[in-house]
N, C-alpha and C positions, 0 to 999 in steps of 0.2 A: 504494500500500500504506500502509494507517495500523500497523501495527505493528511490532515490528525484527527482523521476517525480512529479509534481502537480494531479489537478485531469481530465485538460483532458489529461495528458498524456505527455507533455511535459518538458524539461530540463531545469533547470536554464539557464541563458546565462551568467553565471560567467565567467571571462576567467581561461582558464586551467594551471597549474601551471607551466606551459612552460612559457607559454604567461606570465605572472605575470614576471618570470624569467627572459624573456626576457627584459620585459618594465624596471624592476630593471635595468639591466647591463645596458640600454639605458643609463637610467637617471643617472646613476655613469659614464658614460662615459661624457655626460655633465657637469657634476661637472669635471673632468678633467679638460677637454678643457677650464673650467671657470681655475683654474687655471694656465691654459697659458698663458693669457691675462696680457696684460701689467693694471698697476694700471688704467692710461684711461680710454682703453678698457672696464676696469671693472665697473667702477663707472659711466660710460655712459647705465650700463644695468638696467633694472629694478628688483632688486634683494633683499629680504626681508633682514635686518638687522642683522638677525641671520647666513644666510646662505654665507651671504657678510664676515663676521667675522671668520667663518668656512673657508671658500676660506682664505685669508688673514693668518689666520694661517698655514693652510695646507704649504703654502709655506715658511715657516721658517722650517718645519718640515724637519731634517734630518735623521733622524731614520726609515731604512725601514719600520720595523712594524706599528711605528705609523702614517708614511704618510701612508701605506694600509688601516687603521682602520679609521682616519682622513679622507679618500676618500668613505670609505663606511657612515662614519656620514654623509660626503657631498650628496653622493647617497640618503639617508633614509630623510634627509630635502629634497631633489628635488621632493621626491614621498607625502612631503605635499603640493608641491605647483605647479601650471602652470604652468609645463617649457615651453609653445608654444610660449609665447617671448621672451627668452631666445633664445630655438633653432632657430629662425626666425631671430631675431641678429645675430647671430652666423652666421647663413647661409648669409646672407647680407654681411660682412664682408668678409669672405671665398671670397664671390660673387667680391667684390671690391679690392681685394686682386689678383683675376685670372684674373681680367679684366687690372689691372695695372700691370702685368707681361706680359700678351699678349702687352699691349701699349709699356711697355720699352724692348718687343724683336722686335717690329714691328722698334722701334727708332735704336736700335743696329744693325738693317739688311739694312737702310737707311743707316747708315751713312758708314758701311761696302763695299756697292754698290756705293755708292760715293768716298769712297778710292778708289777702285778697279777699277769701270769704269769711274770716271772721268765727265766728259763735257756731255757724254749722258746719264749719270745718273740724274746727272743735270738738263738736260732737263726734265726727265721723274718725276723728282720730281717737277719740279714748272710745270707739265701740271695738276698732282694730288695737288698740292698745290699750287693755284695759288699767293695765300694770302704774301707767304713768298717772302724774299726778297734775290734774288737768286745771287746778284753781291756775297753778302756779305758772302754768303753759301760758292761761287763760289772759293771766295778769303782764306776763312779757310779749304774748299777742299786740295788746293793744297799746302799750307803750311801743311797740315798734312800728305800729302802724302812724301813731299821733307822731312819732320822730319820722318816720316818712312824707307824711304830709307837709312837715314843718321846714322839712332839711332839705327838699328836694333832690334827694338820690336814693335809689333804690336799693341800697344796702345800707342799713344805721347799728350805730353803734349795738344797741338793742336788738337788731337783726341779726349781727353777728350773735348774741347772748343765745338769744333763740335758737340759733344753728346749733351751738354748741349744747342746750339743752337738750336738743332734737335730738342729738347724736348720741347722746348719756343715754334716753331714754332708749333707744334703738338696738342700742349696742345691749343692754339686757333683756331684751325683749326673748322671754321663756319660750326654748325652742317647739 
């Protein structure tokens, strides 16, 4: 046989150099993202010694060329190691990251509707919430509304208070 079938007849199952190309760019794209991370972030991952030092440096790197080449070192160490925990961090984080964005627009549309409507919003918040204590809501409701009116802007000092009540109340809200 001159070609790289075996002998019944079959193909390696190497992946094809697409595929190899692609999984490269993958893992340089992960080493990025390892470079966004704040020191924390970082040192919370399970990351071999070398390639934690490689991150670390990249980010002092100002020089375009040598952060490009400084990102492909990072890629070329990611394809000696597991990046599956890694990317699985990564994604957890992402994941806790879109879940506390939905929480603090879910708190900013609360306390919006309480400006806006008042006493039966009110109500419709402590039916959903029964936990909270709604005199005291009630009372920084309408101090925020009277300093809206007053102060002509749409955020007051008071609206800020609110927010942050919002967000206590929220935050123990019995699962």
């Amino acid at each position: 046989m001159t070609d790289d079938a075996d002998e019944n007849g079959s193909y390696d199952e190497r992946p094809s150099k697409s595929a190899r190309k692609r999984q490269s760019d993958d893992l340089q794209a992960l080493g990025e993202a390892l470079i966004a991370l704040s020191d924390s972030e970082l040192d919370a991952l399970p990351l071999p010694e070398q390639l934690r030092d490689a991150v670390v440096l990249a980010r002092r790197i100002t020089a375009h060329g040598g952060l490009y080449r400084q990102k492909q070192y990072i890629g070329k160490l990611m394809r000696k190691i597991d990046a599956e925990p890694i990317r699985e961090a990564l994604n957890a984080r992402r994941d806790r990251e879109r879940v506390e964005a939905i929480r603090f627009h879910r708190i900013e549309q609360w306390r919006d509707r309480l400006l806006r409507e008042g006493s039966e919003a009110l109500a419709s918040f402590k039916t959903e919430f029964p936990h909270i204590d709604s005199n005291a809501i009630g009372k920084l409701t309408e101090r925020a509304r009277k300093e809206q009116l007053q102060a002509a802007q749409k955020v007051t000092p008071a609206g800020r208070e609110l927010f942050r009540v919002l967000r206590d109340a929220l935050s123990r809200e019995p699962e």
